[in-house]
N, CA, C and O atoms as CSV, one atom per row, in Angstrom:
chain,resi,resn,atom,element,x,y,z
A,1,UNK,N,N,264.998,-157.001,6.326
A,1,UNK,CA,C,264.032,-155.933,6.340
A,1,UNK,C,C,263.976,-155.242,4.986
A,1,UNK,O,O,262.952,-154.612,4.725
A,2,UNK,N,N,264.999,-155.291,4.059
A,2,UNK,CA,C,264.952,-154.478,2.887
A,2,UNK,C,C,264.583,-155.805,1.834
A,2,UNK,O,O,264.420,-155.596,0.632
A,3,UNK,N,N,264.463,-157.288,2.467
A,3,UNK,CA,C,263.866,-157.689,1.506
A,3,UNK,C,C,262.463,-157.796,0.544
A,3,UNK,O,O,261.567,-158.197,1.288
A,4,UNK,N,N,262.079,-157.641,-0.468
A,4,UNK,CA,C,260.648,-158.179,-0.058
A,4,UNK,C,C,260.420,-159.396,0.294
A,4,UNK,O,O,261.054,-160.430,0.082
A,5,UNK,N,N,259.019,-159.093,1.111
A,5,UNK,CA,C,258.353,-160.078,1.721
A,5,UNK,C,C,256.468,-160.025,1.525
A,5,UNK,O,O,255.659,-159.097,1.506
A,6,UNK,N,N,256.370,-161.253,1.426
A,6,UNK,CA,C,254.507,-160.538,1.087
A,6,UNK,C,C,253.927,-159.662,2.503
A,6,UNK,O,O,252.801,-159.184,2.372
A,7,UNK,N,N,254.512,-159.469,3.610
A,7,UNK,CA,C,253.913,-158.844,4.524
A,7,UNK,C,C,254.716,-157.146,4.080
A,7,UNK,O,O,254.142,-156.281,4.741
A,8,UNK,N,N,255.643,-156.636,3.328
A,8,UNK,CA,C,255.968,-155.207,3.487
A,8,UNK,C,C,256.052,-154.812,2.093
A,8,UNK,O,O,256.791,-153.901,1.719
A,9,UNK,N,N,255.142,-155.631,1.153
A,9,UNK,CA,C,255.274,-154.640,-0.281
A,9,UNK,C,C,253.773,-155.472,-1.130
A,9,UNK,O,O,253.131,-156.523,-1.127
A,10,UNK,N,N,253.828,-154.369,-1.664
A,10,UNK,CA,C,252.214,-155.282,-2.749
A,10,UNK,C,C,252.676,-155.069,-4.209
A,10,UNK,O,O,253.131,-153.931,-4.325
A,11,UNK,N,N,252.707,-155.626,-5.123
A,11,UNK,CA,C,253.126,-155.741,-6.476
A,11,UNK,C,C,252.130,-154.793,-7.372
A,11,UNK,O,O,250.947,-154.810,-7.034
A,12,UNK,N,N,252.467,-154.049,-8.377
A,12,UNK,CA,C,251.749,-153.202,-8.887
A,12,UNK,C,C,251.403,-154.090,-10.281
A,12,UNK,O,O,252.324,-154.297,-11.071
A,13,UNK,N,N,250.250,-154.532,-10.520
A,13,UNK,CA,C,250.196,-154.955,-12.140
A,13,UNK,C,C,251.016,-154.242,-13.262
A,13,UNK,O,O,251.284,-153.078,-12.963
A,14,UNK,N,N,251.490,-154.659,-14.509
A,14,UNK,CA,C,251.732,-153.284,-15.270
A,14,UNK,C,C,252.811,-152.695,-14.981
A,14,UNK,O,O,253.001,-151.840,-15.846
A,15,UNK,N,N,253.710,-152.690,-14.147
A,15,UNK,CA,C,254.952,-151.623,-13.869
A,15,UNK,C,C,255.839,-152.283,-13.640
A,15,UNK,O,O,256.715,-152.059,-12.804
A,16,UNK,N,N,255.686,-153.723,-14.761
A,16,UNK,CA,C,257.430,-154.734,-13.785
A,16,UNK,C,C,257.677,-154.872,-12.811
A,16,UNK,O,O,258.820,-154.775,-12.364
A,17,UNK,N,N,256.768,-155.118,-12.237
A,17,UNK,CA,C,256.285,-155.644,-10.310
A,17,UNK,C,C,256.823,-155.050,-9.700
A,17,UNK,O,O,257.551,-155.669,-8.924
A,18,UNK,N,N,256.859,-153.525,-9.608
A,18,UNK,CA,C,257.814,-152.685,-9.046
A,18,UNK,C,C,257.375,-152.774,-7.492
A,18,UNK,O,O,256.146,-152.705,-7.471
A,19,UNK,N,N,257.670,-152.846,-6.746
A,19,UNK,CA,C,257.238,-152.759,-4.833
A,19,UNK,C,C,256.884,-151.451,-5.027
A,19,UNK,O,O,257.410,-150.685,-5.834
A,20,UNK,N,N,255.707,-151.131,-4.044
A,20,UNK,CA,C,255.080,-150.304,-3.408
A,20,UNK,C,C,254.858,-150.393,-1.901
A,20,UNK,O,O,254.035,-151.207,-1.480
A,21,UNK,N,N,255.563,-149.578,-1.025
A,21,UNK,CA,C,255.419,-149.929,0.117
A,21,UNK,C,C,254.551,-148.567,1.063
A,21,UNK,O,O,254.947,-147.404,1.141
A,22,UNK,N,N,253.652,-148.982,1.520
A,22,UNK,CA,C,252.894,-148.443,1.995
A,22,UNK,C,C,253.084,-147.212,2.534
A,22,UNK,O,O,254.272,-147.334,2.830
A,23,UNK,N,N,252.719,-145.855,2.963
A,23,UNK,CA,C,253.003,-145.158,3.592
A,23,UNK,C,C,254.612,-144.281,3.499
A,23,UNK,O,O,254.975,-143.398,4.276
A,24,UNK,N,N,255.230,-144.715,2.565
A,24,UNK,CA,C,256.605,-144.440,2.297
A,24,UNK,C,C,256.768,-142.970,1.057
A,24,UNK,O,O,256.113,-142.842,0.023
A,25,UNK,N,N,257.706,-142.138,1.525
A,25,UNK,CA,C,257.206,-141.073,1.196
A,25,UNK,C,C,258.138,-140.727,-0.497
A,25,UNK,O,O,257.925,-139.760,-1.229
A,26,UNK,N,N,259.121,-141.814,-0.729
A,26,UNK,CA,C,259.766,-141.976,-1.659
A,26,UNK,C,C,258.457,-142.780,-2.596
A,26,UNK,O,O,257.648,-141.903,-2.292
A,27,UNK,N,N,258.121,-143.161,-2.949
A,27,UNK,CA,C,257.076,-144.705,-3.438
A,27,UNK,C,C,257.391,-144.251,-4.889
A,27,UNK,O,O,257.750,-145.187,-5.603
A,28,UNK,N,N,257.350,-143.201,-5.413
A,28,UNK,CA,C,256.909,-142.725,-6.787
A,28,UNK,C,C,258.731,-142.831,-7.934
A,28,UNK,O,O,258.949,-143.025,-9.129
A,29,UNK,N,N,259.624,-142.580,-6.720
A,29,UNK,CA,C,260.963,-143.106,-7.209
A,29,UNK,C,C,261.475,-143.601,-6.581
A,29,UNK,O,O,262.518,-143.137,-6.121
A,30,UNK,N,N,261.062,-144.644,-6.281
A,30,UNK,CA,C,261.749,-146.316,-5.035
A,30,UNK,C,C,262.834,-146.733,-5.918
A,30,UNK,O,O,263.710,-147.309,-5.273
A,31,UNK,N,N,263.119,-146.634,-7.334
A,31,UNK,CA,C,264.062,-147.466,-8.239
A,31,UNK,C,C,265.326,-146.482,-7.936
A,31,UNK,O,O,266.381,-146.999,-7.568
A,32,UNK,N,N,265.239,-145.206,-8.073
A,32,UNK,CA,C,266.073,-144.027,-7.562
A,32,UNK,C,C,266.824,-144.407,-6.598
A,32,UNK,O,O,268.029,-144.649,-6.526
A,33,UNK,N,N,265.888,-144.437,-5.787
A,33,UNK,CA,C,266.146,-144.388,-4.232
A,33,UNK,C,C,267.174,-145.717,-3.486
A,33,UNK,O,O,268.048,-145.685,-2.620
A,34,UNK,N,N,266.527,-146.916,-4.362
A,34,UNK,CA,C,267.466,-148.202,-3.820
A,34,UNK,C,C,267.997,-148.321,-5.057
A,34,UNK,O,O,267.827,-149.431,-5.562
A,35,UNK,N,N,268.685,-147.395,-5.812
A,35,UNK,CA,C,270.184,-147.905,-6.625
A,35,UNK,C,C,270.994,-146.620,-6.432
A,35,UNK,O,O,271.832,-146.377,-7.300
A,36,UNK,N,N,270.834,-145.617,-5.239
A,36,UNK,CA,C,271.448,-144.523,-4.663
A,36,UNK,C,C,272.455,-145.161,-4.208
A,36,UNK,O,O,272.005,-146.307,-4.197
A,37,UNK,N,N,273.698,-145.240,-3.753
A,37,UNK,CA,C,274.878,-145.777,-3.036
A,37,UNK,C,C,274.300,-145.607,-1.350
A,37,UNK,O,O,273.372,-145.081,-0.736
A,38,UNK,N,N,274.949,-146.043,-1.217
A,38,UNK,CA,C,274.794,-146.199,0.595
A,38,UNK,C,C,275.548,-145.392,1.832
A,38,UNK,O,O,275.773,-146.024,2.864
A,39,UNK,N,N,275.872,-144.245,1.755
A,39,UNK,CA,C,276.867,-143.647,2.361
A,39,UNK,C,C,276.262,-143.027,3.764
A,39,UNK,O,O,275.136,-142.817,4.215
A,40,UNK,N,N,277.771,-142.826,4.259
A,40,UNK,CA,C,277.158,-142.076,6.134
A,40,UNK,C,C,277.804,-140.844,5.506
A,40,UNK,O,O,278.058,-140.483,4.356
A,41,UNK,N,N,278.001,-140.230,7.021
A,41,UNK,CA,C,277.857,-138.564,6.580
A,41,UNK,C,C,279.881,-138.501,6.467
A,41,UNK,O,O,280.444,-137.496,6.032
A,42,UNK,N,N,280.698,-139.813,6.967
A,42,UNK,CA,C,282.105,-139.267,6.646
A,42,UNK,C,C,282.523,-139.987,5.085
A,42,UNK,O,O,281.799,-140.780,4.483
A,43,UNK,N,N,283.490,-139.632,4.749
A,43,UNK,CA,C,284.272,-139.997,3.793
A,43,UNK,C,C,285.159,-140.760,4.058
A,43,UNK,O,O,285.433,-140.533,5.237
A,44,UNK,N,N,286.365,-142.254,3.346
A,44,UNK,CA,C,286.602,-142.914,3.968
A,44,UNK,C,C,287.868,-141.933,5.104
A,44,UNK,O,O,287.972,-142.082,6.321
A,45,UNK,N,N,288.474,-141.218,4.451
A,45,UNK,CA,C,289.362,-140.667,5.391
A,45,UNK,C,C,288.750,-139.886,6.242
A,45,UNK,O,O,289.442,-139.529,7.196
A,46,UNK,N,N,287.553,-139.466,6.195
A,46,UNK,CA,C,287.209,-139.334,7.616
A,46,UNK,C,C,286.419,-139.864,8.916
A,46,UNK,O,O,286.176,-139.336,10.001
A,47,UNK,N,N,286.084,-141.255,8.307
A,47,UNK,CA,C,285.586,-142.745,8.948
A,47,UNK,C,C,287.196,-142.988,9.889
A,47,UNK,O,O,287.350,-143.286,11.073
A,48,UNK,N,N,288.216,-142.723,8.814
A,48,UNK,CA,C,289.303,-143.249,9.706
A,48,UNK,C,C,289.973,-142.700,10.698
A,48,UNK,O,O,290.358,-143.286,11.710
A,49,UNK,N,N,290.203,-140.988,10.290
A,49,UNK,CA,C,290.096,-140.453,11.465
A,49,UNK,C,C,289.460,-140.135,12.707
A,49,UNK,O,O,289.951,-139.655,13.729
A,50,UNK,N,N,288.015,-140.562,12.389
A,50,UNK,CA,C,286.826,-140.353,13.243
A,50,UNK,C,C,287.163,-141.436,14.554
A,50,UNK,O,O,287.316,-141.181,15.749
A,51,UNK,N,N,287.216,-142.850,13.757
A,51,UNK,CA,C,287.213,-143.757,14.458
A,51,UNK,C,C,288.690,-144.150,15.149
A,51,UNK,O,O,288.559,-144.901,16.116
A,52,UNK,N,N,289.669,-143.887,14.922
A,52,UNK,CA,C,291.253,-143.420,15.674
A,52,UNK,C,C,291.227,-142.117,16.750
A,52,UNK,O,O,291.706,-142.253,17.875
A,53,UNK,N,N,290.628,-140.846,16.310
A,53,UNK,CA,C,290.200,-140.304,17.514
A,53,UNK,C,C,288.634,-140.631,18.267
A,53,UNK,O,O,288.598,-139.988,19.316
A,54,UNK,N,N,287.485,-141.336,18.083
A,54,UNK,CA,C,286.959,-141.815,18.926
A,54,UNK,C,C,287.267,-143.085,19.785
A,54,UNK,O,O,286.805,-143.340,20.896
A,55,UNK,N,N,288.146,-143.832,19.042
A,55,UNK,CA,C,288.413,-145.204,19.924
A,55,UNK,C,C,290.106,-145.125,20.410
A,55,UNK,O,O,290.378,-144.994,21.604
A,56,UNK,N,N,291.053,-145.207,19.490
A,56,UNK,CA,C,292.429,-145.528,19.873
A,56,UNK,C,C,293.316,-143.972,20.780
A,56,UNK,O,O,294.256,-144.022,21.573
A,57,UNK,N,N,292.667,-142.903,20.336
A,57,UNK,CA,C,293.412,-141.401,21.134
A,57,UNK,C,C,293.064,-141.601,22.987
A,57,UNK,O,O,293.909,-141.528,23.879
A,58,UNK,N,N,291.531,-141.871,23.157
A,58,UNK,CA,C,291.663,-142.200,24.601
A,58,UNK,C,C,292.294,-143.151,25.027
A,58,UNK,O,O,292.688,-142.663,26.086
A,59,UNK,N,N,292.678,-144.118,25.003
A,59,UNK,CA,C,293.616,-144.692,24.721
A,59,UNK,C,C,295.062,-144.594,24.942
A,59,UNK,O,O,295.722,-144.846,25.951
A,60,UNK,N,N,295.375,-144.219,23.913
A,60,UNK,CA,C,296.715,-143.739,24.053
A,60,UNK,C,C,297.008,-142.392,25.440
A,60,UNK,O,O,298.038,-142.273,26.105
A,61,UNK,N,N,296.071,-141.758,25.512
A,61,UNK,CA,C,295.978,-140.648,26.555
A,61,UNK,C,C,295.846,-141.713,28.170
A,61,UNK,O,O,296.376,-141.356,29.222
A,62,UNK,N,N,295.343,-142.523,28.076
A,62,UNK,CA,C,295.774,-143.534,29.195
A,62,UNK,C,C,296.793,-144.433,29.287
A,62,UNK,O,O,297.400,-144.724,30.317
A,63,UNK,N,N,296.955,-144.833,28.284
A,63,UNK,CA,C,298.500,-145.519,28.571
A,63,UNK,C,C,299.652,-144.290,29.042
A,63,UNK,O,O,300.338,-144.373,30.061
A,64,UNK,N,N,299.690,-143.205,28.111
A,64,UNK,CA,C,301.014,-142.167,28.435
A,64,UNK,C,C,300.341,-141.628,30.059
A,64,UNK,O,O,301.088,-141.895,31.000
A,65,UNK,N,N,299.548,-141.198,30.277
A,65,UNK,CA,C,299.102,-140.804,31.813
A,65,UNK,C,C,299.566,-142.025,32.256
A,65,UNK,O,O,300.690,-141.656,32.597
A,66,UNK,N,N,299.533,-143.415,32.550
A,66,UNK,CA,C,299.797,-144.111,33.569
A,66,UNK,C,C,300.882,-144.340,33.437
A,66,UNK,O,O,301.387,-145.039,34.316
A,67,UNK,N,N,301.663,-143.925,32.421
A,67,UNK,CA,C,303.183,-144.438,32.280
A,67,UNK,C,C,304.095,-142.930,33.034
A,67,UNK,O,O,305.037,-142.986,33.826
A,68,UNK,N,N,303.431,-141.674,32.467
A,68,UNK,CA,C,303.586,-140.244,33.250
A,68,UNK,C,C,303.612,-140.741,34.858
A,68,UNK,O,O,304.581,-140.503,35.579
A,69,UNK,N,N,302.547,-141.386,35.274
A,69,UNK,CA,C,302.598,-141.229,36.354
A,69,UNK,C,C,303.239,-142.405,37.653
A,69,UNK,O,O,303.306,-142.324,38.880
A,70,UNK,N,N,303.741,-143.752,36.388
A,70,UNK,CA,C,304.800,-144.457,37.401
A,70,UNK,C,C,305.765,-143.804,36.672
A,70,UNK,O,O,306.144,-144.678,35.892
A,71,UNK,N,N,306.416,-142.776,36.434
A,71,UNK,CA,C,308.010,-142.522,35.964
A,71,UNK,C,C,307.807,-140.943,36.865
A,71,UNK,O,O,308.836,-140.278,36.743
A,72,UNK,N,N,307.161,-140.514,37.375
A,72,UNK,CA,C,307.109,-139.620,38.062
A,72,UNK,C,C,307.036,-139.698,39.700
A,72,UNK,O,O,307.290,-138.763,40.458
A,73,UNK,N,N,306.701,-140.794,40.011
A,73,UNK,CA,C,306.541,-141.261,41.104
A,73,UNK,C,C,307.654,-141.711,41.487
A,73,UNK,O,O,308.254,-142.356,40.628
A,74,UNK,N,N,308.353,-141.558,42.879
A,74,UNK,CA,C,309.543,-142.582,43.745
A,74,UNK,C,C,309.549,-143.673,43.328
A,74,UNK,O,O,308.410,-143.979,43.678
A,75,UNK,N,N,310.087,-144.911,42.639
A,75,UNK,CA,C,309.884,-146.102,42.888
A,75,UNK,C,C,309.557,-146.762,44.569
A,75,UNK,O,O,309.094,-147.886,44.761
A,76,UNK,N,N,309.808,-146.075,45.333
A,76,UNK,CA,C,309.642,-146.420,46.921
A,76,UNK,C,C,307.964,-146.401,46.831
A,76,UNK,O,O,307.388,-147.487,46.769
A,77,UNK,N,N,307.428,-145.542,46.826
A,77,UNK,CA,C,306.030,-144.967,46.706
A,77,UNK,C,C,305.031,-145.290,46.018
A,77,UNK,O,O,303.818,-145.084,46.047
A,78,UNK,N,N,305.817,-145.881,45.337
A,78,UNK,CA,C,304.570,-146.332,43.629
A,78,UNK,C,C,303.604,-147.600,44.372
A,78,UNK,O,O,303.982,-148.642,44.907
A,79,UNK,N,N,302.335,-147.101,44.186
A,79,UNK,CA,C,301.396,-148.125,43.882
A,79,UNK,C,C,300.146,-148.753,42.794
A,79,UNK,O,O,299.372,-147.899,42.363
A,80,UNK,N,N,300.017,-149.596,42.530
A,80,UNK,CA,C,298.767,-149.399,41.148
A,80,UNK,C,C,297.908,-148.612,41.311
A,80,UNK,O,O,297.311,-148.265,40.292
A,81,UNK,N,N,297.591,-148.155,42.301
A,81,UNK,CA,C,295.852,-147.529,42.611
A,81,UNK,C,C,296.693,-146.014,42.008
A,81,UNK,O,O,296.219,-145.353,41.084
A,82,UNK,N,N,297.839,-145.686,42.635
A,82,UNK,CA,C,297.916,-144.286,41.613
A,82,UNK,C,C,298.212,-144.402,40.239
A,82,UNK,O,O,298.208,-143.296,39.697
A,83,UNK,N,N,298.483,-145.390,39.435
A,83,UNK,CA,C,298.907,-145.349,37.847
A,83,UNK,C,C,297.209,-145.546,37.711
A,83,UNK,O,O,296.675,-144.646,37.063
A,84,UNK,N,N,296.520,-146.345,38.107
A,84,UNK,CA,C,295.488,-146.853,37.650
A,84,UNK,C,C,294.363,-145.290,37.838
A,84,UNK,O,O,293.379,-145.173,37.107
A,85,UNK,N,N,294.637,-144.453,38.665
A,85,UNK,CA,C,293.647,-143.098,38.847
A,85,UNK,C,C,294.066,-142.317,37.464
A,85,UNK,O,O,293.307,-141.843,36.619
A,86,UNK,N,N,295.645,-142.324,37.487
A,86,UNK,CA,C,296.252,-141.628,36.175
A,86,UNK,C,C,295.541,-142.190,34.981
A,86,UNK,O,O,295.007,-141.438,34.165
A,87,UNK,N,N,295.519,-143.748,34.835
A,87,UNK,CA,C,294.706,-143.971,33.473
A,87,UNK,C,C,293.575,-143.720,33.154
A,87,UNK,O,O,293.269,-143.662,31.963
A,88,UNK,N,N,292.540,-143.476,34.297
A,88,UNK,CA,C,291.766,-143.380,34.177
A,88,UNK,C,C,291.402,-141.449,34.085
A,88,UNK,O,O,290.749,-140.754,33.307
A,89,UNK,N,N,291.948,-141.261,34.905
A,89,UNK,CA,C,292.087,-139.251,34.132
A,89,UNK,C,C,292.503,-139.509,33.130
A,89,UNK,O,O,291.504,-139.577,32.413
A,90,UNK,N,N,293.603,-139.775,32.368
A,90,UNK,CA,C,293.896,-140.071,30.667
A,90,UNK,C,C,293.049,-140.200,30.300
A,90,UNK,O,O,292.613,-139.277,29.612
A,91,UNK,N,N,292.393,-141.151,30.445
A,91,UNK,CA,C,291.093,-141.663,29.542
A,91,UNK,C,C,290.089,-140.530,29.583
A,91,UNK,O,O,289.710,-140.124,28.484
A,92,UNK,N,N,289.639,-140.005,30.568
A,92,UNK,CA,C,288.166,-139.357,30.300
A,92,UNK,C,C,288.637,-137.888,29.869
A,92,UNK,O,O,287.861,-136.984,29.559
A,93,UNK,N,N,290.128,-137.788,29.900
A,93,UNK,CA,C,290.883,-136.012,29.102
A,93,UNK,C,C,290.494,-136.521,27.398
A,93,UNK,O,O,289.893,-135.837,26.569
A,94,UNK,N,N,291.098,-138.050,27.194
A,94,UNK,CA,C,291.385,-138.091,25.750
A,94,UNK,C,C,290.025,-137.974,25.574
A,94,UNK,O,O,289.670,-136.999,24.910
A,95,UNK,N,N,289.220,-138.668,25.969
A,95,UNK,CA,C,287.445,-139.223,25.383
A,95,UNK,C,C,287.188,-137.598,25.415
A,95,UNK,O,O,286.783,-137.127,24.352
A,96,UNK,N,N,287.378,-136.672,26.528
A,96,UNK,CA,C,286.701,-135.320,26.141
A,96,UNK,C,C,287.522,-134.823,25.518
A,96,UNK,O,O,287.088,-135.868,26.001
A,97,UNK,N,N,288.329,-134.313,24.902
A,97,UNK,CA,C,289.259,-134.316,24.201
A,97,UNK,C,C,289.100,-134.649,22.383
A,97,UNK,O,O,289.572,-133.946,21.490
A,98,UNK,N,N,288.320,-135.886,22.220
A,98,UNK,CA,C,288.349,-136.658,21.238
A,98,UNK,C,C,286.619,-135.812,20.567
A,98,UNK,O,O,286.139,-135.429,19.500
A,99,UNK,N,N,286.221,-135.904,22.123
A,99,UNK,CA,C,284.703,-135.236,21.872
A,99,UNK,C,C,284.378,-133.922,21.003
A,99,UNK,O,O,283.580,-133.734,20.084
A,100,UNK,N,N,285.312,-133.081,21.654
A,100,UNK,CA,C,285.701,-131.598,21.335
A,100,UNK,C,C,286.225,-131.487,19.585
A,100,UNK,O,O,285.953,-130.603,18.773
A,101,UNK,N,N,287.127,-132.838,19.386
A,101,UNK,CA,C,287.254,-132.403,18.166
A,101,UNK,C,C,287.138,-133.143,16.817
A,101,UNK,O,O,287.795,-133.122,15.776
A,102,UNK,N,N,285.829,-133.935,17.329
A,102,UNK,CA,C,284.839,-134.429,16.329
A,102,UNK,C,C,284.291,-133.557,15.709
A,102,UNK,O,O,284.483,-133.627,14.495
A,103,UNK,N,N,283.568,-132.608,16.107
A,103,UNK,CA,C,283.219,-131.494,14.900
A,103,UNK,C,C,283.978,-131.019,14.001
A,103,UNK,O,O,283.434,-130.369,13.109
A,104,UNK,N,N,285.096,-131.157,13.977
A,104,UNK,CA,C,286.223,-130.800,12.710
A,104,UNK,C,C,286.397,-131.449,12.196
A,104,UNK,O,O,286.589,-131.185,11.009
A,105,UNK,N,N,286.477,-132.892,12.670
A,105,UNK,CA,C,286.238,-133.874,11.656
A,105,UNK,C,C,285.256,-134.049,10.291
A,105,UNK,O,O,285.416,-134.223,9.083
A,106,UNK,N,N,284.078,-133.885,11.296
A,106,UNK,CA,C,282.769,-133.817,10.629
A,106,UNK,C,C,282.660,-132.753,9.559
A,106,UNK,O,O,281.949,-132.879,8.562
A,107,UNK,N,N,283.472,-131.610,9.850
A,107,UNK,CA,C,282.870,-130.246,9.026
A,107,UNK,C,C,284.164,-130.795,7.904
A,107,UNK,O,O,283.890,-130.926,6.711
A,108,UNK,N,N,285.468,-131.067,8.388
A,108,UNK,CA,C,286.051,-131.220,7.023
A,108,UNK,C,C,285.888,-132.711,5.979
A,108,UNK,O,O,285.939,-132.769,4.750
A,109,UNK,N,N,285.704,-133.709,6.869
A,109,UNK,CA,C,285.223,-134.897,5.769
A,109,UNK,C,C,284.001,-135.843,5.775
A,109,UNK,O,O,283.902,-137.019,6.123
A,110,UNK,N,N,283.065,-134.930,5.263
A,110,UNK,CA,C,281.939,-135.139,4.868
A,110,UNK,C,C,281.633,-135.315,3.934
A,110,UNK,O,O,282.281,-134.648,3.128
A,111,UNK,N,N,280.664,-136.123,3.361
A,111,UNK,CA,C,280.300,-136.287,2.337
A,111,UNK,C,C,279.565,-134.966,1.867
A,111,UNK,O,O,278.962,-134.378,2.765
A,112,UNK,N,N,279.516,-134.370,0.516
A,112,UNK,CA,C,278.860,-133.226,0.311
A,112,UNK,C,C,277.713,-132.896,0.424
A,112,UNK,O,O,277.339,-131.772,0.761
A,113,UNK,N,N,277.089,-133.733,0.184
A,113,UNK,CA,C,275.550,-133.944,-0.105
A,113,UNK,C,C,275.138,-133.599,1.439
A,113,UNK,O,O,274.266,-132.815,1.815
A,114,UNK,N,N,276.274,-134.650,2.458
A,114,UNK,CA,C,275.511,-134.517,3.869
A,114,UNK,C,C,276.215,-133.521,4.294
A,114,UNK,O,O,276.757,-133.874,5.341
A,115,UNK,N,N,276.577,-132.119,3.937
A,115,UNK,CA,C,277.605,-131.269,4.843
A,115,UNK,C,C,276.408,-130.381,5.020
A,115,UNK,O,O,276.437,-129.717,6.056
A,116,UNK,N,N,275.275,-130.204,4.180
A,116,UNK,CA,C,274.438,-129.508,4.095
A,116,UNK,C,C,273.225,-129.519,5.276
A,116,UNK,O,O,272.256,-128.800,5.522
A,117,UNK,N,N,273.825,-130.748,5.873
A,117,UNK,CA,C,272.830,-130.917,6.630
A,117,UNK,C,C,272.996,-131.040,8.165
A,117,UNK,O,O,272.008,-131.204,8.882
């Protein structure tokens, strides 16, 4: 999609065949614009924290709940359906949990440009 193609750019005579793409609200500094770097709104350390508390913290909040809850239980008594309810409360504490404190993430490692926004 960011290649050209004769269906999404028309060549300008005269300007070192610069692309012009229709309707695009950059057009006048397109050279600007695609030799800008490519960034999201975290920084890498906060890509990494982002993605350790969005994916691996719920997670871990279900393994320790189901492990909480066969070491708390009688061994007489224990069945999967209760470790397996425990993992699954783990899981949706960590995921809300993880939810809650994505915005701190966000506010402390951001890229600057995008904190503004």
């Amino acid at each position: 999609m960011t290649e050209p193609t004769p269906n999404n750019h028309k060549t300008i005579p005269d300007s070192q065949d610069q692309p012009v793409c229709s309707g695009c609200p950059d057009a006048d500094k397109c050279r600007s614009v695609w030799s800008m770097p490519n960034q999201g709104p975290f920084t890498s350390a906060g890509l990494l924290l982002s993605s350790i508390l969005a994916f691996l913290f719920p997670l871990f909040t279900a393994i320790i709940a189901a492990a909480a809850a066969g070491a708390f239980k009688p061994p007489a008594s224990r069945s999967p359906a209760w470790e397996i309810a425990a993992a699954a409360i783990g899981l949706i504490a960590g995921a809300a949990l993880a939810r809650l404190l994505m915005p701190l993430i966000k506010k402390r490692f951001s890229h600057p440009e995008n904190a503004a926004k």
